[in-house]
C-alpha positions in Angstrom: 125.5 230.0 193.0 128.9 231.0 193.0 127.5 234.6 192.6 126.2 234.1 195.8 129.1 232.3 197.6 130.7 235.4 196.4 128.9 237.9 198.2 128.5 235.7 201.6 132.4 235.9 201.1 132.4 239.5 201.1 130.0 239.7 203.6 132.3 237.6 206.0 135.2 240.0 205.4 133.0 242.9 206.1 131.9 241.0 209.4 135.6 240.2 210.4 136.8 243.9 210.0 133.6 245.3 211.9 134.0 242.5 214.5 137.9 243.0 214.8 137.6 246.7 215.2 134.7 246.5 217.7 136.4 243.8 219.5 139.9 245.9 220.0 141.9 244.5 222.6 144.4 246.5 225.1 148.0 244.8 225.7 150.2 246.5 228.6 153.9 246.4 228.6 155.2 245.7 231.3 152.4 243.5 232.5 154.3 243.3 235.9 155.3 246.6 237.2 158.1 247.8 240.1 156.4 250.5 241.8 156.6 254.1 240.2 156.8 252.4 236.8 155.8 254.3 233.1 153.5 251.3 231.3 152.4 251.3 228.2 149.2 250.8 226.8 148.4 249.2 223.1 144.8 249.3 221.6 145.0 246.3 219.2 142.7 246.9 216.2 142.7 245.2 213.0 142.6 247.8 209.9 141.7 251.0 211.6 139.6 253.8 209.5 141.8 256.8 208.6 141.6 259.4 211.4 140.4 256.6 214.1 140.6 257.7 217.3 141.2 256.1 220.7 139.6 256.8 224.4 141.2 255.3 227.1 139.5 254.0 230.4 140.6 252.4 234.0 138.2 250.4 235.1 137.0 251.0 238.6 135.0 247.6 240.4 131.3 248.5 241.3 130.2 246.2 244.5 126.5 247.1 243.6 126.6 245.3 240.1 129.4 243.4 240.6 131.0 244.5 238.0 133.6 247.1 236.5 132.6 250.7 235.6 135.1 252.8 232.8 136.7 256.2 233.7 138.5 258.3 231.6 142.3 258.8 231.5 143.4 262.4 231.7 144.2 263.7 228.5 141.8 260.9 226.9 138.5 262.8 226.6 138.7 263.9 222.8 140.7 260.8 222.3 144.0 260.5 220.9 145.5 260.5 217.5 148.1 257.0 218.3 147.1 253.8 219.7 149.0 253.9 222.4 149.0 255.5 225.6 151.7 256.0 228.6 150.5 255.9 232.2 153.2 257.5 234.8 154.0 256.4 238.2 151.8 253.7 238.7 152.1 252.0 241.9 149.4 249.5 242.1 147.4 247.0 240.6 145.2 248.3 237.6 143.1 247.3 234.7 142.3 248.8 231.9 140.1 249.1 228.4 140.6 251.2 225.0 138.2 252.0 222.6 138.1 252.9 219.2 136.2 255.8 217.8 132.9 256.7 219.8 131.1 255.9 222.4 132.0 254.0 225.8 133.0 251.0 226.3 130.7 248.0 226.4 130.9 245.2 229.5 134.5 243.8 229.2 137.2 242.3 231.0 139.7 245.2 231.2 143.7 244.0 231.3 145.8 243.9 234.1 149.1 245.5 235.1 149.7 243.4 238.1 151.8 245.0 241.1 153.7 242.5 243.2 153.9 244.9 245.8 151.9 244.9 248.9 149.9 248.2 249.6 148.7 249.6 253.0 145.2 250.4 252.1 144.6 246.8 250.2 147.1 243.7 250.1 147.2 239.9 249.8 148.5 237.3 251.8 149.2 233.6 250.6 148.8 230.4 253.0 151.5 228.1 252.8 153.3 231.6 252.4 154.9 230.5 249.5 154.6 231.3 245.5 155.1 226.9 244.4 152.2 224.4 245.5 151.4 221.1 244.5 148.1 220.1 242.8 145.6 218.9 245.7 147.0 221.3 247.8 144.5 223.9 250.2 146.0 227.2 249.8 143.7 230.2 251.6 144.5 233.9 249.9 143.2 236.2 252.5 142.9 240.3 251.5 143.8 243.1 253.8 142.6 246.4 254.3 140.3 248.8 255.4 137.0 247.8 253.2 134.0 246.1 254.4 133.7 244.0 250.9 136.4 241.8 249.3 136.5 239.6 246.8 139.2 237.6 245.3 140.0 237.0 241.8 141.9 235.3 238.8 142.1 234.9 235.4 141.1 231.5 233.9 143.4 230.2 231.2 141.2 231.9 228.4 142.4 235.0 230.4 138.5 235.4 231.8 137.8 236.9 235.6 136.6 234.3 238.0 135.8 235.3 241.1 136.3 233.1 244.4 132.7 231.9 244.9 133.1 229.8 241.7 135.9 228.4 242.1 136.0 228.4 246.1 134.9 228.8 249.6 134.9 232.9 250.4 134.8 233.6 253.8 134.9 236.9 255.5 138.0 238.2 253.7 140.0 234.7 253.0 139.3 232.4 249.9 140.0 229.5 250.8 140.6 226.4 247.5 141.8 223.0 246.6 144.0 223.4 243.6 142.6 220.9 241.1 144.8 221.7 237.7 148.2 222.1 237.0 148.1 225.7 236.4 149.7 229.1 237.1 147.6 231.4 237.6 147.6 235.3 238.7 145.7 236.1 242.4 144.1 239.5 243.4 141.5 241.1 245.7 139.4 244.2 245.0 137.5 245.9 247.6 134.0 247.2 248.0 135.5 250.8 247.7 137.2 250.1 244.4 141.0 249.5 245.7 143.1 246.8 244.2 145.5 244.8 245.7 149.0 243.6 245.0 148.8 240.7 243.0 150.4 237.3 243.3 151.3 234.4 240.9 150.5 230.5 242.2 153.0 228.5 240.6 151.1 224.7 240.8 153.2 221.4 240.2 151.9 217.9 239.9 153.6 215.5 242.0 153.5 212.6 239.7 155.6 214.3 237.9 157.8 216.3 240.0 157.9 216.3 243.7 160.5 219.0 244.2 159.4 222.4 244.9 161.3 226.0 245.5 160.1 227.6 248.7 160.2 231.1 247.9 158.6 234.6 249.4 155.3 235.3 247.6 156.0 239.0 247.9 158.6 241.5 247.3 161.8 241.7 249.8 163.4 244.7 251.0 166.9 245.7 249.6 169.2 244.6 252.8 167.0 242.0 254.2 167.9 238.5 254.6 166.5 236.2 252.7 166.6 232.2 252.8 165.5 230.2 249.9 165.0 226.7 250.2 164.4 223.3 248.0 161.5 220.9 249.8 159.2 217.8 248.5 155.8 217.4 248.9 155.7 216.5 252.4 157.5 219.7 252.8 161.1 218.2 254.3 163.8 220.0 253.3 166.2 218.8 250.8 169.6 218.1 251.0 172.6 218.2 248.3 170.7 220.3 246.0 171.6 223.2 243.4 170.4 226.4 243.3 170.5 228.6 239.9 169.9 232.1 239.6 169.0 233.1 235.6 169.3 229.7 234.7 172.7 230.0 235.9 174.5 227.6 239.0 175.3 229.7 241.6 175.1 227.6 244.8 175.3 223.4 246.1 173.5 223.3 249.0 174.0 220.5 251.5 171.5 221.8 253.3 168.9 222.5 250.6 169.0 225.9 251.1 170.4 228.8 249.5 171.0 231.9 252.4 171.2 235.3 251.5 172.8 237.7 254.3 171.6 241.2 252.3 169.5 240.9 249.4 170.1 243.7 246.8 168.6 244.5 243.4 171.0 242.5 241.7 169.6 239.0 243.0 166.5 240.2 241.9 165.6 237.2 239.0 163.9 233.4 238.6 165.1 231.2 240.9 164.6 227.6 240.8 166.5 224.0 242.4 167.4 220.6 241.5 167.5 217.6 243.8 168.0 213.9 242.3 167.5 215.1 238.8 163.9 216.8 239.6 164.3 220.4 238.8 161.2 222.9 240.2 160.2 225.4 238.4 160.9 228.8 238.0 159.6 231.9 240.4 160.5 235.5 240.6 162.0 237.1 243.2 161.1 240.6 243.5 163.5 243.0 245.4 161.9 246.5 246.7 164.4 249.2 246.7 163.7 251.6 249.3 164.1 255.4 248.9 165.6 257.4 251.4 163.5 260.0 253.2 164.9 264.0 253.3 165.6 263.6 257.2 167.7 260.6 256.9 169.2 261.3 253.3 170.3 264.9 255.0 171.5 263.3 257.8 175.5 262.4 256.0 175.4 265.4 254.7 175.2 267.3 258.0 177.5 264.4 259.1 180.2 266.5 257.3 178.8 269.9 257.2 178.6 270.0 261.2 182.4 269.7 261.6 183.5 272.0 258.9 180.9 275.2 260.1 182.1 274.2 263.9 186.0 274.5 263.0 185.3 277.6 260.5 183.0 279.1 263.7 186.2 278.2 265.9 188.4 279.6 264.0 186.6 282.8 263.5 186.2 283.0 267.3 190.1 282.9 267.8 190.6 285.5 265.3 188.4 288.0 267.0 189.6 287.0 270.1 193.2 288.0 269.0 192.4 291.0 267.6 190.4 292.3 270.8 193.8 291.3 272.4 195.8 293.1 270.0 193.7 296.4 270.1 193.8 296.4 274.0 197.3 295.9 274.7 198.1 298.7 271.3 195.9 301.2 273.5 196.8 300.1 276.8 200.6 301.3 275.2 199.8 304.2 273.5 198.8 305.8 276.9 201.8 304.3 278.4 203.8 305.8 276.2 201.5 309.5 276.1 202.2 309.2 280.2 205.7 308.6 279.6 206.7 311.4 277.3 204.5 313.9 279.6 206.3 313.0 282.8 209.8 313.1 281.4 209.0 316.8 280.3 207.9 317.6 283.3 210.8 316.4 285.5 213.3 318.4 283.0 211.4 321.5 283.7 211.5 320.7 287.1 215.1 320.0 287.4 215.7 323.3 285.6 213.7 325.0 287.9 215.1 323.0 291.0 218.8 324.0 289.3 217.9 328.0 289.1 216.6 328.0 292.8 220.0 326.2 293.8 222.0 328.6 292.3 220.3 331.7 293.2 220.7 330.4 297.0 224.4 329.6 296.4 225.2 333.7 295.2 222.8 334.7 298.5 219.6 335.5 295.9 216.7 334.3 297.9 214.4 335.7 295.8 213.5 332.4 294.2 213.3 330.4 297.0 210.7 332.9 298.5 208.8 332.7 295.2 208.6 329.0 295.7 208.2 328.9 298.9 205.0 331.3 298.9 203.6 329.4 296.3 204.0 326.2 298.1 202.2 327.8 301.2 199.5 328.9 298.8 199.3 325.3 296.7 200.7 321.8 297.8 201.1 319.9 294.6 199.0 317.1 293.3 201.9 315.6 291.3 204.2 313.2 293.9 207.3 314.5 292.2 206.2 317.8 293.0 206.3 316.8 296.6 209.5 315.4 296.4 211.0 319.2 294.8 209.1 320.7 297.2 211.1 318.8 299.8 213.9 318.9 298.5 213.6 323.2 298.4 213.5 322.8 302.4 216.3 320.9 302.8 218.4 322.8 300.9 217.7 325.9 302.5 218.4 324.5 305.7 221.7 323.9 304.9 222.5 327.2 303.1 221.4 329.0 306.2 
């Protein structure tokens, strides 16, 4: 008897170990993600063979079964020596499955890195627009995009998928529900062509117990928006002479029961929650998207400062060339002032000796040079205007000799 409890002992240890390692679980860290983010994913097995290996899958929703189908990672199709594995630059909501040692995956429900960021192709909007609710409230979550199938989902508190037809009405796109428990719970839509949405977490309180909520956005705002947070019951008046705390810490006493922020930046980024009359809501996260500067506008101070310095070296330049053009006009424009100078002074001294020979010749009654000239001048009347005026000058003094 004992021989037998013995080996149905055994036999349960052997069960647990084949169970635990069939039954590996994936953890992600961080389960919420700002968009671009490196996550980690963990394949959870208990006692591992020596030289286990590890396939990694994203699971991809198939309309046609309703269910997920399992593709490989890159880098993930001989499997991996460690039981982790990093995923780069993910932007959007994505679930995913490990597996250890051969062969795919069997049906499972893959874990979530949620995104709280809305995407173009596939997002989710919240009605009230607001992450707090009380129980018995109607909230609708409708899903965006360009698909001709959505569905929404959540996970149950056993961290199962439920989809919307279980749990609500789903029309068209919107799922609309009357929140019966006191439960947070993650929201998300997938569409027919396999997209995920951004994801959003419904914060429920139960009015017996509390009847002070913090209105605040569902989804992530823009770095340099405002933003107005604000403490309201269940009838949804708004508050007065309440306290706001950021971290768990007081930052603000509202008279108005609301805390205004002018510019939101990353560093009010955190939980958030208020306290009226003793009642204190519950924490929510407020998400604050920083947004990245295109190459146009992230050029544009550059050129701001690059413009003025290439237009005053450009200036500069310009003046230089223009006084040196200057410089070398007004050097040649002397030189050949100066070449036209030293050429006519010679000239008029060998025409004043000439002019002085002539005179003397006529004065002793030698007219032999005068005749020279003169035939020359009957021959040739010079070009040079000084020339004239010797010429001239040869008449009139004969005149008077004779």
């Amino acid at each position: 008897m004992r021989m037998g409890h013995a080996w149905l002992y055994v036999l349960f240890l052997f069960s647990s170990v084949i169970r635990g390692f069939a039954q590996d679980q994936l953890s992600v860290s961080p389960s919420w993600l700002s968009p671009g983010a490196s996550v980690t994913l963990i394949c959870e097995v208990e006692h591992p063979p020596a030289g286990t290996r590890f396939f990694w899958y994203k699971a991809v929703y198939d309309p046609s079964t309703r269910s997920y189908s399992y593709e490989l990672l890159p880098g993930s199709s001989d499997g991996t020596d460690e039981n982790f594995y990093i995923v780069h630059g993910l932007t959007s909501t994505a679930g995913y499955v490990c597996k250890a040692g051969n062969g795919k995956p069997k049906y499972r429900d893959p874990s979530f890195v949620w995104s709280a960021d809305p995407r173009p192709a596939a997002s989710l909007s919240v009605n009230p627009d607001r992450v707090q609710h009380f129980k018995s409230d109607f909230v609708s979550v409708s899903c965006e995009g360009n698909s001709p199938e959505w569905r929404v989902l959540r996970l149950t508190e056993t961290g199962q998928l439920s989809a919307c037809s279980t749990w609500g009405t789903m029309t068209g796109s919107t799922c609309t529900f009357k929140i019966n428990l006191s439960v947070s719970r993650v929201y998300w839509c997938e569409s027919g062509s396999g997209e995920f949405s951004n994801a959003v977490n419904i914060t429920v309180h139960d009015s017996l117990l509390n009847n002070t909520i913090l209105v605040s956005p569902v989804h992530p705002v823009t770095e340099g928006d405002p933003v107005t947070l604000s403490c309201r019951d269940k009838k949804q008046n708004l508050l007065s002479n309440v306290f706001f705390y950021h971290n768990n810490k007081l930052i603000n006493n509202g008279s108005r029961g609301e805390l205004k922020i002018s510019a939101v930046s990353k560093s009010d980024e955190g939980f958030y929650k208020c306290q009226h009359s003793r009642e204190e809501s519950l924490q929510s996260w407020m998400s604050v998207r920083v947004t990245v500067p295109s190459p146009a506008s992230s050029s544009f101070p550059v050129m701001l400062i690059v413009g003025p310095v290439v237009g005053v070296v450009l200036f500069i330049l310009i003046i230089l060339l223009l006084t040196w053009w200057r410089y070398s006009q007004s050097r040649n424009s002397w030189c050949i002032r100066s070449e036209g100078s030293s050429q006519s002074s010679s000239t008029n001294q060998g025409l004043n000796q000439r002019e002085s020979q002539v005179y003397n010749s006529l004065l002793h009654g030698d007219t032999s040079e005068y005749e020279t000239i003169q035939s020359d001048s009957n021959n040739r009347r010079p070009g040079n205007p000084e020339d004239d005026h010797v010429y001239i000058n040869m008449n009139n003094r004969k005149h008077r000799i004779h």
